[in-house]
C-alpha positions in Angstrom: 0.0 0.0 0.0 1.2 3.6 -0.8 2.5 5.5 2.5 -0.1 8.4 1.2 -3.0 6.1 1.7 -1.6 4.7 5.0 -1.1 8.0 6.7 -4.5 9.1 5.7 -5.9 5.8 7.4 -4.0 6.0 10.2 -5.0 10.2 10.6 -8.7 9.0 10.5 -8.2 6.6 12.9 -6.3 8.2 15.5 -9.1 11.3 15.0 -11.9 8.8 16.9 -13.5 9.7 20.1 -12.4 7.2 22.9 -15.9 5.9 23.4 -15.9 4.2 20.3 -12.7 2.6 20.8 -14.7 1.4 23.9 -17.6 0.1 22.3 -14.9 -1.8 19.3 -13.4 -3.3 22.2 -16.7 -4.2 23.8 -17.6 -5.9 20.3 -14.5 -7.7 20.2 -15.0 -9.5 23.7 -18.8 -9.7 23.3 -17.2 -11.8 20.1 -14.9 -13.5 22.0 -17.5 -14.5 24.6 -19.9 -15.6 22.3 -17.2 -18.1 20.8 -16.3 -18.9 24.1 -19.8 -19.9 25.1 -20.4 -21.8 21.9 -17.3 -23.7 23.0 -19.0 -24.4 26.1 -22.0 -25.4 24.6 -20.4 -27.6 22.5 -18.6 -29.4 25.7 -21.7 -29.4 27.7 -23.4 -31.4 24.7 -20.5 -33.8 24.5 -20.4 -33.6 28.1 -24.0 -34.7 28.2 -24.2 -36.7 25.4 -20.8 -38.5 26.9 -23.3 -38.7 30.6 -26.3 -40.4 28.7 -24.1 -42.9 27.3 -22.9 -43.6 30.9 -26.3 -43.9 32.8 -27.3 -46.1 29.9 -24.4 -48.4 30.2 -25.0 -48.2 34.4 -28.6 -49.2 33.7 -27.4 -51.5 31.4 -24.9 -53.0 34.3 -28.2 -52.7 36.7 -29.9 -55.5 34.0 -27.1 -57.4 34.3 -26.5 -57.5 37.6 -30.6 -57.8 38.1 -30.1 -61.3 35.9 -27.3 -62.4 37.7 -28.9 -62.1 40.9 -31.7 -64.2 39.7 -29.4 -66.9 38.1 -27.2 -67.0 41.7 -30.9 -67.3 43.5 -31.6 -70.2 40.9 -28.1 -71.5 41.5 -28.6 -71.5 45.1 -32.1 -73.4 44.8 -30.5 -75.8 42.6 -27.6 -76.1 45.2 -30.1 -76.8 48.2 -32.3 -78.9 45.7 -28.8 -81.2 44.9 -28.0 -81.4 48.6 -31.3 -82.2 49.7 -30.8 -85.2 46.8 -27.9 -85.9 47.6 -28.5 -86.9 51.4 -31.8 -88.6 50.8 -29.1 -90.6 48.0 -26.2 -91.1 51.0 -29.5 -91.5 53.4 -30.4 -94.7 50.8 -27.0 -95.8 50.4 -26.6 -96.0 54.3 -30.0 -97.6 54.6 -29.4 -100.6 51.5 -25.8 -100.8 53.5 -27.4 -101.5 56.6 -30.0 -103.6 54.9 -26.8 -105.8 53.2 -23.9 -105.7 55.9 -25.5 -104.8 59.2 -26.9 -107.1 61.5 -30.3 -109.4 60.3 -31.0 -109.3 64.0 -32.6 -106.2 65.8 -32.3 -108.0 68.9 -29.5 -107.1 71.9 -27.2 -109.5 72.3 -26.2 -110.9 75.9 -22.6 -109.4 76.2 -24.3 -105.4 75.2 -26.2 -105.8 78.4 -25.0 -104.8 81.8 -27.1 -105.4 84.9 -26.0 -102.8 87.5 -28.8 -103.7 89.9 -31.8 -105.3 90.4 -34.1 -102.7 89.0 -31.7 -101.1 86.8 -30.0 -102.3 83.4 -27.4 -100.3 81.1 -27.1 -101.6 77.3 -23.4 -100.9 76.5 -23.1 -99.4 72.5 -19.7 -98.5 71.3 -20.1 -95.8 68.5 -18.2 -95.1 65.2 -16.5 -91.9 67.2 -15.1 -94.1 70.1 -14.3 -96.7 67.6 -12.2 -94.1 65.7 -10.2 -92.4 69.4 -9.4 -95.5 70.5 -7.2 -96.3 67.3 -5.9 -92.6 67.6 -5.1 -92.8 71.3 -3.1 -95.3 70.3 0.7 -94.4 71.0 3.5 -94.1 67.8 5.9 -96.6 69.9 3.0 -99.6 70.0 2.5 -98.8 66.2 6.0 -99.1 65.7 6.2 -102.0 67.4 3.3 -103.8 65.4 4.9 -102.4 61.8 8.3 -104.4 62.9 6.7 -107.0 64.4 4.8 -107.4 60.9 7.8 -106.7 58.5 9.3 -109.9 60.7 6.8 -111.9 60.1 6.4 -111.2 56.3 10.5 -112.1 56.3 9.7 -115.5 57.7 9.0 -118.2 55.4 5.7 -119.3 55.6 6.5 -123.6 55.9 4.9 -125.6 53.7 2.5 -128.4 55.3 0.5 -128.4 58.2 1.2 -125.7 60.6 1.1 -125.7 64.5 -2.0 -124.3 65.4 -4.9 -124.6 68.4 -6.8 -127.7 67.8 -10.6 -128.4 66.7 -13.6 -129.1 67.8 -13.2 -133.2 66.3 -16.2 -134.7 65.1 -19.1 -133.4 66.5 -21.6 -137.1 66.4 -25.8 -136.0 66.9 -26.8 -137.6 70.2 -30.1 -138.1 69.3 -29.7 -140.7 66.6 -29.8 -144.1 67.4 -26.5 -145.9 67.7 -25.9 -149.3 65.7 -23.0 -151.1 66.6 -21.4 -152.7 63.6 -18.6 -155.1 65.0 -15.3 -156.1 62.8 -13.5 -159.4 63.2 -10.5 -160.8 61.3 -11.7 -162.2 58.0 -11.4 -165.9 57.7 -9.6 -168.2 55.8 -6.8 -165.3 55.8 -3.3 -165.4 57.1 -2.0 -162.6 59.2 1.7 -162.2 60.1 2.2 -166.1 58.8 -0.6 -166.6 61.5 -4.2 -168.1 60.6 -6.4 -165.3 61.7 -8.5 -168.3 63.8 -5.6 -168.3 65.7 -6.0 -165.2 67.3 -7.0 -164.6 70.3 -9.8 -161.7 70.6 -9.1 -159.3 73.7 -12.0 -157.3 75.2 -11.8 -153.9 76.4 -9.2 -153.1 73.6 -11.7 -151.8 70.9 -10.9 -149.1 68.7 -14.6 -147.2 68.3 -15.2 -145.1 65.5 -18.6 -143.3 64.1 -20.1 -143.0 61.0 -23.7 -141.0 60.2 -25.6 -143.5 57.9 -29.1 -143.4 56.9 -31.6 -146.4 56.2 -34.6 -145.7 53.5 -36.7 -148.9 54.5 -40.1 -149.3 52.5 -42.5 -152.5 53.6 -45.4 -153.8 53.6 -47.5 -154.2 56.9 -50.2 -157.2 57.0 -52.4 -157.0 59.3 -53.8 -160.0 61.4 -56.8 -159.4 63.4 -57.5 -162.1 65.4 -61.0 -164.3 66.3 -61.9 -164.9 69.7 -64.5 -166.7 71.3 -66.4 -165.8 74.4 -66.2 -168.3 77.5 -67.9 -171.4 77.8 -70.6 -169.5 79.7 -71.8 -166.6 78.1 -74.7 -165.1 78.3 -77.1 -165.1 75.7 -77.0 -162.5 72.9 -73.0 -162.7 72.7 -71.6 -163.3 69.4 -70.2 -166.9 69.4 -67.2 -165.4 67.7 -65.6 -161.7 67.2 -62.7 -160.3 65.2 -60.3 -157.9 67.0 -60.8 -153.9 65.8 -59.5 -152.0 63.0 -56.5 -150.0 63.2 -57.3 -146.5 62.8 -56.0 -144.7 59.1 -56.0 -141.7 58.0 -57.4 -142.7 54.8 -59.9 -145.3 55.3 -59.8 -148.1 53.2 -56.5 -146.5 51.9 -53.2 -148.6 50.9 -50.7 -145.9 52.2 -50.1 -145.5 56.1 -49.9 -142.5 58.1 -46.1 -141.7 57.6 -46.3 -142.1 53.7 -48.9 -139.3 53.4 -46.7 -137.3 56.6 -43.4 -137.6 54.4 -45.1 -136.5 51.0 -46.7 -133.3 52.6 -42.8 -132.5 54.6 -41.3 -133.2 51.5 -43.7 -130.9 49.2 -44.3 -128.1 51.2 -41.1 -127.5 53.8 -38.7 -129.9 51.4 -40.3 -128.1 48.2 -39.9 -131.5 46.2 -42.5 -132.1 43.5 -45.2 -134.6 43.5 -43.5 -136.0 40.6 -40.6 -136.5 42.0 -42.1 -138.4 44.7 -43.5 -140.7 42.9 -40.1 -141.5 40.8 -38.3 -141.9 44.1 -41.2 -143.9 45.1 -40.7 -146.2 41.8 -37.0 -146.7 42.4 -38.0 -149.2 46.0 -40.5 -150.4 43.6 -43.6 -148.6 44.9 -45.9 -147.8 42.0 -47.9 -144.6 43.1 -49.6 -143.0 40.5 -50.3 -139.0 40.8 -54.1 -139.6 41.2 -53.5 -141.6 43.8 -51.5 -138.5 45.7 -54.0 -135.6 44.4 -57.0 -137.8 45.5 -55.2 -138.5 49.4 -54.3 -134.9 49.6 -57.8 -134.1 48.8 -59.0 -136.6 50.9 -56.9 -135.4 54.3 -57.7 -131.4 53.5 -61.9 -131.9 53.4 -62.0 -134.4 56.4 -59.2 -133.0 58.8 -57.4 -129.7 57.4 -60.5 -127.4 56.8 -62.6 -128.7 59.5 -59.0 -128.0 62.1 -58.8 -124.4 59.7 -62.5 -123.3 60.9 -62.0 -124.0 64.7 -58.6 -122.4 64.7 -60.1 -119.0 63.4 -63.5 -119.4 65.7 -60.6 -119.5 68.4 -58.9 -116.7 67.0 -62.3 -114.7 66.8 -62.3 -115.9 70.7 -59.5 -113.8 71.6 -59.1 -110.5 73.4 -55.5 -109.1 71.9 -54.6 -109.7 68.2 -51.4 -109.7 66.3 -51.5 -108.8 62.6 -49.0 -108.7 59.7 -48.9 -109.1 56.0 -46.4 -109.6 53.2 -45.8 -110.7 49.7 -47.3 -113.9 47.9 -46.8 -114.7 44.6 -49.4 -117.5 43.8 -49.6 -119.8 40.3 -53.1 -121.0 40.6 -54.6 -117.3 39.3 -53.7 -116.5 35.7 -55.0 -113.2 36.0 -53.0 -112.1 39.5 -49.8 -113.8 40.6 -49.3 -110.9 42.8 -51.6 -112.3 46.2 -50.4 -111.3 49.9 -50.0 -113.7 52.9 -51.5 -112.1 56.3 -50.6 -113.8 59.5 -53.2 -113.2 62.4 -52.1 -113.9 65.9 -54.1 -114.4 69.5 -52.8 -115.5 72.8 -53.2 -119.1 72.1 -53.8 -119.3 68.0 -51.6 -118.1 64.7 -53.2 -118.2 61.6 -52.2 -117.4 58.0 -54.3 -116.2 55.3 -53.7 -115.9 51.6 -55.7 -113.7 49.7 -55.2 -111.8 46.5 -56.5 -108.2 48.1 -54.3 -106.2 50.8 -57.7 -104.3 52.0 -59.1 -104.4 55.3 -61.8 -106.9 54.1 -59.2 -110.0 54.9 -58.7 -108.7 58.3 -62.1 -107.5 59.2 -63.4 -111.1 57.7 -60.7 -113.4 59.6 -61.0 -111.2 62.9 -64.3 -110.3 63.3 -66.6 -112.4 61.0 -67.8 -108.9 58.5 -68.3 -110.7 55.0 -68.6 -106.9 53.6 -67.3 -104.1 55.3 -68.1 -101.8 52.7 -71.5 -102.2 53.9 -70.2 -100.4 56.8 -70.8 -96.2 56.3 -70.5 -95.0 59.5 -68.6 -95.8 63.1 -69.6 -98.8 65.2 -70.4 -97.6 68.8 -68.7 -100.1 70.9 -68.0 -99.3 74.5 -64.6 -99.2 74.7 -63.8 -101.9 77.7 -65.3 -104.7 75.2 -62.7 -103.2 72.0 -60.4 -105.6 71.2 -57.2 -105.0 70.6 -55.3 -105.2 67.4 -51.3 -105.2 67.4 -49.9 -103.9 64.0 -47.6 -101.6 62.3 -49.6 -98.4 60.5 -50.9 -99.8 57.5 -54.3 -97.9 56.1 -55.8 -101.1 56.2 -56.1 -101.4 60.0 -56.5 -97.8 60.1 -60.0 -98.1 58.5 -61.1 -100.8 61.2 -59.8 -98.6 64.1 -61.9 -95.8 62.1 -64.9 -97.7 61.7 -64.8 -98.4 65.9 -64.4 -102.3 65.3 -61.0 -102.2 67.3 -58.4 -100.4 69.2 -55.0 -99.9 67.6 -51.8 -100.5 69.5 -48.5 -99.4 67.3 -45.8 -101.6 66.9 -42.6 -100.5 69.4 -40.4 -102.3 66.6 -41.5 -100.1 63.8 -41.3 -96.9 65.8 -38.1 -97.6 67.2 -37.3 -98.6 63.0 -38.0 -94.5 62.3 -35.2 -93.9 65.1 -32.6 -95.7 63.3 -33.4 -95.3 60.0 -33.2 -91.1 61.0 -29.6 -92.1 62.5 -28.5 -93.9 59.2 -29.7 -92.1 56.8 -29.2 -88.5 58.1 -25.9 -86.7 59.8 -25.9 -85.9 63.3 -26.1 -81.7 62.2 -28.5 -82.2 60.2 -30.7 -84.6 62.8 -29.9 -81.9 65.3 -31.5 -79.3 62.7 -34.5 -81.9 62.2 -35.0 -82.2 65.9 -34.8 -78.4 66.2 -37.5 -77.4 63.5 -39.6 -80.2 64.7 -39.6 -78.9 68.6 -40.2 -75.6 66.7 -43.5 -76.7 65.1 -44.8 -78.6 68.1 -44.2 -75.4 70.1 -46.0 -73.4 67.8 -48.8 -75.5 67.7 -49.4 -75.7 71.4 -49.2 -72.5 71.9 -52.0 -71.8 69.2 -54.0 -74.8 70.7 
């Protein structure tokens, strides 16, 4: 630019009044601010733009956390739903352990009872826990000694042969058998030692005695004589001039077989479990030729005229009684095609047991065997019966006595065997926290419901 023009420029400006200088200036910052603040604005939108995205992503974590508080609580149920398997699986195990290894018995034996006194006794039990500080109370110098002791012993050469030992028991001979003696002389006609064996001289008191079990299958045929007799030479009138002794009594009348033939086919059928048909072969091989109508027709024979008759008194006697003992079980039967599945019951008084087979586990058999009801359905509502003429019926807490006791026909008295059953069934199949936690909740419960009674 030419100096000319910048000297007039500069003349014009320095010839302004100062308060337009101030107002320029004013401009200037108001310019300045207003860039400022759009800079500002512009961070404040990032910054809340930048805020959003964070309280998104927090609600976002929230969700997330929200699920995963709801997947731990379904973890945990799952936990407490696979212990709660788990010990009713180590309670099982325990139980089918105890059922396998333990003891058949539930009875004490002798040496667990102490009598301290006369109106005091003290059952000794040794638990697992003493079991397990006796081995540890044990000291490290007896322990020693038993690991050297053993190492010695597995040094030793075990000698072949038969070893030093304590002696048996010998020959234990049954004393109720009959004893046969069976003497043995020198055979004759033979030489002994260059010496004719007639030649010896027999010495008593010298015997050697030995035993041996034998057993003696003897099948015969009995005749029987019955002799005539004739009265006195002065008899009165109306006497037979001549009578035959009486008839032996038979179980069979006019039968073949005596009383220990149809005795062994029953033992050997029913407790022996041999079949008829068997029987009869043995029967063949002593030259006895039974035929298997003969045995269906005896059996038949003994049931109708002694069995049944003996069966209906036993149960009138059974009705008889004043305290009852009653059980059932499993029975699988052949002579129903349609149900092999038929249960046993066993009915007990003070003087009579008898067993029942029926193919129903309702309280019909009891009711009918007890008490003589044909139809208990028949019965709709409770039997008033004063109470010192119930009866009472001894059994574990099946429905089926359950209904009787509800109906008023008897008065139930709980098996001590099966309650005391619960006790140690709880002790095997559940630890001794978690029993003590049982115990707790159930003492808990029982409070709660007095307190509300």
């Amino acid at each position: 630019m030419p100096k000319a023009q910048r000297s007039i420029r500069h003349n014009h400006s320095y010839g302004k009044c100062p308060e337009t200088c101030k107002l320029s200036r004013l401009r200037v910052e108001n310019e300045q601010l207003k860039k400022g603040n759009e800079q500002f604005r512009q961070i404040l939108d990032a910054a809340v733009d930048e805020f959003n995205k964070l309280k998104r992503r927090i609600e976002q974590q929230k969700g997330g956390l929200n699920c995963e508080k709801e997947a731990n609580k379904d973890l945990e149920k799952r936990i407490r739903q696979l212990e709660r398997e788990l010990s009713n699986e180590r309670g099982k195990a325990n139980k089918f352990a105890s059922m396998l290894f333990g003891l058949k018995s539930e009875k004490l034996k002798l040496p667990d009872i102490k009598v301290e006194d006369r109106n005091s006794i003290v059952v000794e039990e040794i638990s697992e826990s003493e079991i397990t500080n006796a081995g540890e109370d044990e000291s490290a110098g007896e322990k020693e000694k038993k690991t050297e002791a053993e190492k010695d012993n597995d040094t030793e050469k075990r000698k072949s042969g038969g070893q030093d030992g304590p002696k048996g028991n010998g020959r234990k001979i049954p004393k109720g058998l009959q004893i046969v003696d069976r003497i043995i002389r020198l055979p004759e006609g033979e030489v002994i030692h260059g010496i004719p064996a007639e030649n010896w001289t027999e010495q008593n008191g010298m015997d050697e005695v030995s035993y041996t079990i034998r057993k003696k299958v003897e099948w015969y045929v009995e005749r029987t004589i019955r002799r005539k007799y004739t009265p006195p030479a002065n008899y009165a009138p109306g006497v037979p001039k001549i009578i035959t002794a009486p008839m032996p009594a038979k179980l069979i009348q006019q039968g073949k077989y005596g009383l220990e033939v149809w005795i062994d086919i029953l033992i050997d059928k029913y407790q022996q479990h041999i079949p008829i048909q068997r029987q009869i072969f043995d029967m063949q091989q002593h030259e006895v030729n039974m035929i298997p109508g003969t045995v269906s027709g005896g059996l038949k024979t003994i049931f109708g005229t002694y069995l049944e008759p003996l069966y209906k008194e036993l149960i009138i006697e059974l009705q008889n009684g004043i305290r009852w003992h009653a059980d059932e079980t499993r029975w699988y039967m052949l002579c129903d095609a349609m149900k092999k599945l038929w249960y046993m019951w066993g009915f007990k008084s003070e003087d009579v047991a008898i067993f029942v087979l029926d193919g129903t586990r309702s309280a019909s058999v009891p009711a009918k065997t007890l008490l003589g009801i044909t139809d208990i359905v028949q019965l709709k509502e409770p039997v008033e019966i004063p109470e010192e003429k119930l009866k009472i019926l001894n059994v574990d807490r099946y429905s089926a006595y359950k209904m009787l006791a509800g109906l008023g026909l008897v008065l139930l008295a709980y098996c001590w065997a099966h309650v005391r059953r619960d006790f140690t069934d709880i002790k095997k199949k559940i630890s001794r926290r978690a029993r003590t936690a049982q115990m707790g909740r159930g003492m808990v419960v029982e409070n709660r419901r007095t307190v509300q009674n």
